[in-house]
FIKOLZA-1660 file (N, C-alpha, C; in steps of 0.1 Angstrom, whole numbers, plus 5000, padded with zeros to 4 digits):
% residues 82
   i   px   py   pz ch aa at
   1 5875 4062 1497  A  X  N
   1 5886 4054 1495  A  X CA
   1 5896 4060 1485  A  X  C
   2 5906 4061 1489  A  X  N
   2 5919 4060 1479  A  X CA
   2 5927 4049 1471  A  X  C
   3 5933 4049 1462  A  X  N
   3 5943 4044 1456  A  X CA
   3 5957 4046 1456  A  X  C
   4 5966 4039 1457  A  X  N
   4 5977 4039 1451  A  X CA
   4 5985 4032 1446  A  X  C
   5 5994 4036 1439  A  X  N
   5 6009 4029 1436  A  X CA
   5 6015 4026 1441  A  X  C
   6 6026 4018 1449  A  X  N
   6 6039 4022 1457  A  X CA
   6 6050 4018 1449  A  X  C
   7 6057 4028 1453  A  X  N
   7 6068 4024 1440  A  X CA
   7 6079 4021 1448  A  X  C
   8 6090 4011 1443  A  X  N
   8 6105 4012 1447  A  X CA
   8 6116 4021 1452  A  X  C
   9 6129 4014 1454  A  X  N
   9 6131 4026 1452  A  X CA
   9 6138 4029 1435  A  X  C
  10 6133 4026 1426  A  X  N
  10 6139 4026 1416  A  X CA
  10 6127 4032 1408  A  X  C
  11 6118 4041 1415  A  X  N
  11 6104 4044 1411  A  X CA
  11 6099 4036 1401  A  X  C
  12 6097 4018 1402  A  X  N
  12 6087 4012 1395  A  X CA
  12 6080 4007 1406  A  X  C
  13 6066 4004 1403  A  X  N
  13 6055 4002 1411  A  X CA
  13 6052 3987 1415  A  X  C
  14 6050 3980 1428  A  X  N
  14 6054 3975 1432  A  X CA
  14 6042 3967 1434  A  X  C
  15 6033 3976 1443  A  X  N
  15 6018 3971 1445  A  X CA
  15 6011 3980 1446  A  X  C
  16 5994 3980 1442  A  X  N
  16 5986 3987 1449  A  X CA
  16 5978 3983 1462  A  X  C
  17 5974 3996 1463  A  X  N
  17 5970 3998 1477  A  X CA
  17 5957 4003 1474  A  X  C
  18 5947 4000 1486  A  X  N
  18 5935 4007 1484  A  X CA
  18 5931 4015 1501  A  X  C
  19 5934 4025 1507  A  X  N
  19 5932 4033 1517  A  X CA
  19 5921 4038 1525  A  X  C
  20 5917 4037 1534  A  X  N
  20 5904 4048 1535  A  X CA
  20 5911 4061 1539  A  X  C
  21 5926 4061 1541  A  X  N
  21 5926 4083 1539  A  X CA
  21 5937 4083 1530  A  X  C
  22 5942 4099 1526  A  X  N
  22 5951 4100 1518  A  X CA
  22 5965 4101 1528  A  X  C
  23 5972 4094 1515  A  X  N
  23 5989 4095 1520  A  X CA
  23 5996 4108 1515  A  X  C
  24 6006 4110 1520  A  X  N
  24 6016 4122 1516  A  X CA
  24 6030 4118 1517  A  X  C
  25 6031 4103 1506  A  X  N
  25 6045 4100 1510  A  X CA
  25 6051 4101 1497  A  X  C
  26 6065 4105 1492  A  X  N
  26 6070 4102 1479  A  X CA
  26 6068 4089 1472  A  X  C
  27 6069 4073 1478  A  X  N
  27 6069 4066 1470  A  X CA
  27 6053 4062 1471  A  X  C
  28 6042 4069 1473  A  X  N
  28 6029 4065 1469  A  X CA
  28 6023 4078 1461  A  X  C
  29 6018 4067 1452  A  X  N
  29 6009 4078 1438  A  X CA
  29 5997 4073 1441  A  X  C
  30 5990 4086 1438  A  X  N
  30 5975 4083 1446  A  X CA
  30 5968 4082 1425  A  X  C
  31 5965 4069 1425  A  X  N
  31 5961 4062 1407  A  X CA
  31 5941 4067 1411  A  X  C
  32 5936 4064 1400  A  X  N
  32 5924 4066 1398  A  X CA
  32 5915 4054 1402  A  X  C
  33 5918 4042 1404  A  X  N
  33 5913 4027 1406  A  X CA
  33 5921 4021 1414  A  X  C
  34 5918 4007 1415  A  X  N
  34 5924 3994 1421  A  X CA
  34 5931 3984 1407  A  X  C
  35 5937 3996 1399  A  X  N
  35 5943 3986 1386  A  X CA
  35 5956 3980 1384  A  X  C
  36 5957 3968 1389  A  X  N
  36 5969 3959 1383  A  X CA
  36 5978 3963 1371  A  X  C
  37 5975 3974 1364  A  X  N
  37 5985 3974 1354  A  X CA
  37 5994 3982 1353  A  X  C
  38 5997 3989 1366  A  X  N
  38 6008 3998 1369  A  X CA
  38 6022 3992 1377  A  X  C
  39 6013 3978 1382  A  X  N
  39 6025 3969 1387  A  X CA
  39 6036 3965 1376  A  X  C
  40 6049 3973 1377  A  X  N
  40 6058 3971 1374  A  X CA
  40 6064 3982 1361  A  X  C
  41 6054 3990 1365  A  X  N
  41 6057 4001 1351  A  X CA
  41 6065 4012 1360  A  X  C
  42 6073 4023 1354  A  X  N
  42 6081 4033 1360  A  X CA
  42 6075 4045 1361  A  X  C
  43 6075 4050 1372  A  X  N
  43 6065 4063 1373  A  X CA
  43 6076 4075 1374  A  X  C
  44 6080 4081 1360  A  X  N
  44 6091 4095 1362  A  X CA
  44 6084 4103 1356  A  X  C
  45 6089 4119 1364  A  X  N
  45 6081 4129 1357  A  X CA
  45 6064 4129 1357  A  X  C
  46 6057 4122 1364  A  X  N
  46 6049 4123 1365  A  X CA
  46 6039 4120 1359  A  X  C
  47 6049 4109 1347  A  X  N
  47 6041 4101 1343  A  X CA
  47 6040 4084 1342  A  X  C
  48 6035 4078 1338  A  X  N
  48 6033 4062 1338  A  X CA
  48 6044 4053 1323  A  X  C
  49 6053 4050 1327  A  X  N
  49 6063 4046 1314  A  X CA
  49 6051 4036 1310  A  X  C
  50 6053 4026 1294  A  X  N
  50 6046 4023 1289  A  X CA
  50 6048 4007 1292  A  X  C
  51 6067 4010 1289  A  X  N
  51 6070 3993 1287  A  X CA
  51 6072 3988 1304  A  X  C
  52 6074 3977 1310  A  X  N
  52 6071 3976 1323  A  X CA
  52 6090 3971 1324  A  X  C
  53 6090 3967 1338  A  X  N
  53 6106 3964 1344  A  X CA
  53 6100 3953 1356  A  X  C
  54 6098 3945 1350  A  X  N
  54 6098 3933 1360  A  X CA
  54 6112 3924 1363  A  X  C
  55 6106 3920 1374  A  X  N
  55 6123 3916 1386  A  X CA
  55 6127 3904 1376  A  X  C
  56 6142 3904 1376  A  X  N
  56 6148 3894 1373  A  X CA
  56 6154 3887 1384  A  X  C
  57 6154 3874 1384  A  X  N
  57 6159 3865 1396  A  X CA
  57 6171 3866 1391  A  X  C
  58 6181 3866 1403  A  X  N
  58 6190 3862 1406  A  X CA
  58 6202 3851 1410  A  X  C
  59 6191 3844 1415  A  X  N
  59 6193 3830 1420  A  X CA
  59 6197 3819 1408  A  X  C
  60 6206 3810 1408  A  X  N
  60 6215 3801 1395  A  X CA
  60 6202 3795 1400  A  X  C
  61 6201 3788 1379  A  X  N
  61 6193 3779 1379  A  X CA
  61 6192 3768 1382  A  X  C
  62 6206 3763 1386  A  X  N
  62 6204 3749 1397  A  X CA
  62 6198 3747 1405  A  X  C
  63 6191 3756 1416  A  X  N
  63 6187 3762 1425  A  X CA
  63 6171 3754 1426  A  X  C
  64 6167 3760 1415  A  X  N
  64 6154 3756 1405  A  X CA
  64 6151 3741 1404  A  X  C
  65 6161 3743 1395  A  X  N
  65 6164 3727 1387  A  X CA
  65 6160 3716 1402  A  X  C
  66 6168 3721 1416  A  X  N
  66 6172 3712 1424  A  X CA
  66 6157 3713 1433  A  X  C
  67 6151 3722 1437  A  X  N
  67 6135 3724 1439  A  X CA
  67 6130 3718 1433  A  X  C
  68 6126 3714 1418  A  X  N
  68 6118 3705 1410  A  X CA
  68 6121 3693 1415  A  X  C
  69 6130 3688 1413  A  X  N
  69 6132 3675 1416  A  X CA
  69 6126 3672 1431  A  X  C
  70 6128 3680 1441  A  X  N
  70 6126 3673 1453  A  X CA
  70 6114 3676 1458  A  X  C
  71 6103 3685 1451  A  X  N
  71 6088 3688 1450  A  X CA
  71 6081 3674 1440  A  X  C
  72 6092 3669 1427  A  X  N
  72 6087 3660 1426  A  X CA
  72 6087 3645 1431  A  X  C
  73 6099 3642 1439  A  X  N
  73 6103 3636 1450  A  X CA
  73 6092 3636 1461  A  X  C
  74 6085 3646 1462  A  X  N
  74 6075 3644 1478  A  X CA
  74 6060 3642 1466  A  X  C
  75 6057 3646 1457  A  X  N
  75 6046 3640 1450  A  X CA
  75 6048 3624 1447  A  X  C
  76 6061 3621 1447  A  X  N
  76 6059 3609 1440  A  X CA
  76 6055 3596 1457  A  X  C
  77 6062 3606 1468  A  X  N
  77 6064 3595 1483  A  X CA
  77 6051 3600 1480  A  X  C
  78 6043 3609 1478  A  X  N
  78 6027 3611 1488  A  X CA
  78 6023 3600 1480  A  X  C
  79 6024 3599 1469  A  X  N
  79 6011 3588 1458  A  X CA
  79 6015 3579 1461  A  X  C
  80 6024 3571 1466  A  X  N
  80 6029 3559 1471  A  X CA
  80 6027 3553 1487  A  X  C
  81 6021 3566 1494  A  X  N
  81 6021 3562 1508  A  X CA
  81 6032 3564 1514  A  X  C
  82 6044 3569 1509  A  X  N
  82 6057 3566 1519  A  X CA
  82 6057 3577 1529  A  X  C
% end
């Protein structure tokens, strides 16, 4: 079995992968394990950056705000029977 990284295109790593053959693609780094802590770190040069780059949402926080309410809207009909 193999491992990898897959990176973006902004070469930060995205997910791992675990393979039964090897790949030969640019955005897969073939890592030593099945380790979670490369998701979201930058792979330049050949090496592993330290500090990570995790996604910023984009979406206005009304958006949010207005999902809460109406997830707690359907908790509140289920506990009531409606």
């Amino acid at each position: 079995m193999k491992f990898y990284a897959e990176l973006n295109k902004n070469n930060i790593c995205t997910s791992i992968s675990q393979l039964s053959g090897e790949k030969n693609e640019p955005n897969m780094i073939e890592i030593s394990s099945l380790d979670s802590t490369y998701i979201w770190k930058k792979y330049e040069n050949g090496a592993w950056s330290i500090e990570t780059f995790e996604p910023q949402s984009t979406a206005p926080i009304v958006e949010f705000e207005q999902l809460r309410k109406d997830v707690d809207q359907l908790i509140i009909n289920n506990l009531m029977g409606v």
